[in-house]
N, C-alpha and C positions, 0 to 999 in steps of 0.2 A: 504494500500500500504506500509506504513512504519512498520508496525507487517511484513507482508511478507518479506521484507528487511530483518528484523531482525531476524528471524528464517531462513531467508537462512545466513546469516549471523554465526549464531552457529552449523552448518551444517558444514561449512566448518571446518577440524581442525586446531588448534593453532600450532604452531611449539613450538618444545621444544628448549632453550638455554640455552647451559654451558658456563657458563664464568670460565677461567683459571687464577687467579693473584696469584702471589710465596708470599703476603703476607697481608691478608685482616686485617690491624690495620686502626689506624688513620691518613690519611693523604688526599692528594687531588688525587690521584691513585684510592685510594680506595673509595673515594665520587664519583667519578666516576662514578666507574664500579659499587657501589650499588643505585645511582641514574638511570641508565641504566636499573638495573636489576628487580626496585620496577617497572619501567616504565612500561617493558617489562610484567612483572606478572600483572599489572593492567589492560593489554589490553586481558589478558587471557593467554599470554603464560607461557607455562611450563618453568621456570627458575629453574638454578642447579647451585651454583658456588662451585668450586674445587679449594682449594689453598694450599699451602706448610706451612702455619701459619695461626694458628688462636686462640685468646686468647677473649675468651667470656668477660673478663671481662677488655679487654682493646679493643677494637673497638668501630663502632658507632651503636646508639642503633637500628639503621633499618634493620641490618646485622643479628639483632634473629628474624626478620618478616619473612627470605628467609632460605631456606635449605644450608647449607654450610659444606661441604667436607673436611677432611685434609688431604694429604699423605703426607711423606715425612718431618714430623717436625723433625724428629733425625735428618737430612743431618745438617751440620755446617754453620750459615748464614755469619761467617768469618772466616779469618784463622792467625786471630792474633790481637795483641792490634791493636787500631785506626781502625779498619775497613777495615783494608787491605785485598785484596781479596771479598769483601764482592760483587761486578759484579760479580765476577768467580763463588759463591756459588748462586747467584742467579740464574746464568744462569740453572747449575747442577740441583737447585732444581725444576726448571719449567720443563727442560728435563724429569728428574724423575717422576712426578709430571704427565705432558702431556703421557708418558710410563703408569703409572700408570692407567689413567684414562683407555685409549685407550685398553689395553690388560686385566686389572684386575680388574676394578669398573664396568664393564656388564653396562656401562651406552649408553642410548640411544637418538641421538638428531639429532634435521638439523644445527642448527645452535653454532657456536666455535666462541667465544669471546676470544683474548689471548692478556694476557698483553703486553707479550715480543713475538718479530717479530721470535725467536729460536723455539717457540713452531707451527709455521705454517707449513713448513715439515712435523712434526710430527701429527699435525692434516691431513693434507693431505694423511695420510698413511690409516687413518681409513675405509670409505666406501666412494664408487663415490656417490657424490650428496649432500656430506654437505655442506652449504657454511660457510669458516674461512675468520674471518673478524680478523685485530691486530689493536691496540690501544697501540701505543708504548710511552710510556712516561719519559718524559725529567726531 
C-alpha cells in the first residue's frame, strides 16, 4: 500500500520555482529565500533563482548547491556616496531583472517567488496560471 503511494506519488509532476531577489549576498533576505529554495529542491521541485547580483565568492555556501541567474549586474546599485538612491536602483534593477527573465531567459515555471512586491505586475504579465507569491522584506 505504501510503494503504491509512492509511485503514484512521483507520477505526479513537481512544479518548477523561480525565485526573483535584486541581490543574493549575505544577509537574512537572502537566508531566506535560499532556505526556501534548498527546501523546495529537497521535496523535488525544480528551483531557478534569478537575481541582479551575484558574487560567488561573497555569499552563503548553499547558494552553489542551487542554479543561480544574473541579469542586470551593470544597472548602478547607487547613485552617489552614502547610499543615496540605493531603493531607487533597487527597484530599476528587479524591474529589469523581472523584464529580463519574463521576455528573454525562455524560462519556464508555475511558481514566482519575488522579493520586492514591484516585481508582481510584472510576473502577472507572463502566462495565466502561474501562481506569484512576494516576500517583501523590511
Amino acid at each position: 500500500m505504501a510503494e503504491e503511494q509512492a509511485r503514484q506519488r512521483d507520477l505526479v509532476p513537481k512544479p518548477s520555482v523561480l525565485f526573483l531577489h535584486p541581490d543574493l549576498g549575505v544577509g537574512g533576505a537572502e537566508r531566506l529565500v535560499l532556505d526556501a529554495a534548498l527546501a523546495l529542491q529537497a521535496r523535488g521541485c525544480n528551483v531557478k533563482i534569478w537575481t541582479a547580483h551575484y558574487d560567488p565568492g561573497h555569499c552563503f555556501a548553499e547558494s552553489r548547491e542551487l542554479p543561480v541567474h544574473c541579469a542586470g549586474d551593470w544597472l548602478p546599485r547607487g547613485l552617489g556616496w552614502g547610499g543615496h538612491g540605493a531603493a531607487v536602483c533597487a527597484y530599476v534593477r528587479m524591474v529589469f531583472l523581472a523584464l529580463y527573465v519574463l521576455f528573454l531567459a525562455d524560462e519556464e515555471f508555475d511558481v514566482v517567488v519575488c522579493d520586492q512586491a514591484i516585481c508582481i505586475p510584472l510576473s502577472l504579465c507572463s502566462e495565466p496560471g502561474h501562481t506569484v507569491l512576494s516576500s517583501v522584506m523590511c
